[in-house]
N, C-alpha and C positions, 0 to 999 in steps of 0.2 A: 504494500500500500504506500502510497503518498502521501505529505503533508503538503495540502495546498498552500501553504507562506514558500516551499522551493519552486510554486510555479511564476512568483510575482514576474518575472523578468522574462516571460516565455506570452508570444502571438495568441490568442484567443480565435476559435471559429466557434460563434454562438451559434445553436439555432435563433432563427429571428422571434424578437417575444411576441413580433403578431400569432405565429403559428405555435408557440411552447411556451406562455407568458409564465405558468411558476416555473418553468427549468432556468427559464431565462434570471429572472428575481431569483433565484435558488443562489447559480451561478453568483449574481454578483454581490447579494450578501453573504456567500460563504468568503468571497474578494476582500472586502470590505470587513467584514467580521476577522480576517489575516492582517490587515491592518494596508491594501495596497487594491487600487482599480483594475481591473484587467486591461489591456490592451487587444481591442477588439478589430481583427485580422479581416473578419467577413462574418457576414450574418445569413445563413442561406435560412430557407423557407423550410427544408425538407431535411430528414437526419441524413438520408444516405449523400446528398449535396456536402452536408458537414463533412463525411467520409473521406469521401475523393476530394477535399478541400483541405484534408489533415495528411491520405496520403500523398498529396504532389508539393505537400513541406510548406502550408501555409501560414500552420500552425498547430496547435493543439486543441483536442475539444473534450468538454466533459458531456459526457451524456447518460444519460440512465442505462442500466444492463443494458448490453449488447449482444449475449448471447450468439446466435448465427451471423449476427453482419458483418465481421469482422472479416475482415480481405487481406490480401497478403500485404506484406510493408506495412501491417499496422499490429500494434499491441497494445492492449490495454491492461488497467492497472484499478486497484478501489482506492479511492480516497481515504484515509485517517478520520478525517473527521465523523465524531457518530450525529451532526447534523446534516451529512451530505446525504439527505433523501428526501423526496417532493412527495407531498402526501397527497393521497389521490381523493374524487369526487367522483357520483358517482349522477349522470344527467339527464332528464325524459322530457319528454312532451307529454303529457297527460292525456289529452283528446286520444293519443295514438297508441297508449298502451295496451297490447294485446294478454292472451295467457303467459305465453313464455315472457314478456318483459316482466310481468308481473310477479310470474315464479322467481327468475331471477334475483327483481330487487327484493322478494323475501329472504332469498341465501345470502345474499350480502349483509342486510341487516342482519340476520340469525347469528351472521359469522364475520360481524365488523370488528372486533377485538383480535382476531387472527389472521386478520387480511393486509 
């Protein structure tokens, strides 16, 4: 793992906060909470843009689990900090809720302390 205060001096690729606005705020108060701004390299819209924007050496990017995306010329690493995670939400349109949405959001609730 990482301690985000060794990345103060290293290029940022955010994703842009129109499309990931808490990863985006995550990012720059865990920056901030280090005690330094990022330096923000490029802002793509989409994570795999962030990707091939990290591997052709643009910079560096934090982004949530990655799991399969990870392509060659790239490696990833977990942050130190036990704040670096975006807590999630969960979103409907009411009018449009059918059974299965509705089964679902009862599992979630049943099981929000484990989620």
């Amino acid at each position: 793992s990482v301690d985000i205060r060794k990345l103060s001096s290293e290029r940022f690729v955010l994703c842009a906060r129109e499309t990931a606005p808490a990863v985006f705020d995550k990012i720059i108060g865990l920056c901030s909470e280090a005690g330094f701004s990022p330096q923000i390299a490029a802002l793509p819209v989409v994570r795999s843009s962030a990707l091939m924007l990290v591997q052709a050496g643009e910079g560096i990017a934090i982004l949530p689990e990655l799991h399969d995306m990870i392509g060659s010329g790239l490696s990833a690493c977990p942050l130190k900090s036990k704040d670096a995670f975006v807590e999630l939400v969960m979103a409907w349109s009411p009018p449009r809720v059918g059974p299965i949405a509705e089964a679902f959001m009862a599992l979630v609730r049943e099981n929000k302390s484990t989620l």
